[in-house]
C-alpha positions in Angstrom: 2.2 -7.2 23.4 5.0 -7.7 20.9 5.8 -4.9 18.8 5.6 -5.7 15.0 9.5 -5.0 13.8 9.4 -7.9 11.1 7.1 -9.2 8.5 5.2 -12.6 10.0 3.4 -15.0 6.9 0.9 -17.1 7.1 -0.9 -19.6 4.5 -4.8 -19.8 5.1 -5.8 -23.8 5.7 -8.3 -24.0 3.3 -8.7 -22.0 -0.5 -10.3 -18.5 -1.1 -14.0 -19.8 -2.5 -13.5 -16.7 -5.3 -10.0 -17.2 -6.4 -9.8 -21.6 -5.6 -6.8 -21.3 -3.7 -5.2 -20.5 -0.6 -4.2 -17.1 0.5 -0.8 -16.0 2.2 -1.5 -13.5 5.0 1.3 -11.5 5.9 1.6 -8.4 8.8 3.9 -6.2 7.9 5.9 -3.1 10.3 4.2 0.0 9.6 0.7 -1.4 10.5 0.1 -3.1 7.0 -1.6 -6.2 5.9 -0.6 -7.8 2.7 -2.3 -10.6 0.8 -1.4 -12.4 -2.2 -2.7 -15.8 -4.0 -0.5 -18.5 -2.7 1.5 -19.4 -6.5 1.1 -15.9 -7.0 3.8 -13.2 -7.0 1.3 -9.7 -6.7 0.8 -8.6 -3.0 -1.8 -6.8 -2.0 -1.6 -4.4 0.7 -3.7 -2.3 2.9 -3.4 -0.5 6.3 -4.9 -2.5 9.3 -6.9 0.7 10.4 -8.2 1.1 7.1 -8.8 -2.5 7.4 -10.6 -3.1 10.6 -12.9 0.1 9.9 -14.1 -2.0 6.9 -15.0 -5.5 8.7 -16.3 -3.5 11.4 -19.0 -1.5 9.0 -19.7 -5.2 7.3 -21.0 -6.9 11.0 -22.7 -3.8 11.6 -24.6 -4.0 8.2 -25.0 -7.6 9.1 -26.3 -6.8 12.1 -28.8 -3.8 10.9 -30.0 -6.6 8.3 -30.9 -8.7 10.6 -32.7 -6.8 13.4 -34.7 -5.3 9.8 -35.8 -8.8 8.2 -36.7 -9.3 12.1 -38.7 -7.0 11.8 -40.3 -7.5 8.6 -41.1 -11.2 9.9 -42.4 -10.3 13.1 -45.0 -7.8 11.2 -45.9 -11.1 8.3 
């Protein structure tokens, strides 16, 4: 792997459903994630740890929320 010693952007293909329009994604040295509405001049930045521990606890409540209304079919 290539270690992250400059900022790398990105514009999403299609628009952010909340906000109607697309984001620019941008990794940033130091581990950070930035976003910002593309037309927009506020970033938004978070660590990627602090990041990935967040989608990871969404799929798992996904997950658990499934496996329960499994559940709760199977007993209908």
């Amino acid at each position: 792997m290539t270690p992250l010693r400059n900022p790398v952007r990105r514009v999403t293909v299609n628009d952010c459903a909340s906000v109607r329009r697309r984001l620019v994604v941008a990794l940033e040295p130091g581990d950070v994630l930035a976003f910002r509405e593309s037309g927009r001049r506020r970033w938004y930045r978070a660590p990627i740890g602090r990041v990935f521990v967040e989608v990871a606890r969404w799929n798992v409540d996904a997950e658990r929320a499934a496996r329960k209304a499994a559940r709760k079919a199977g007993k209908a």
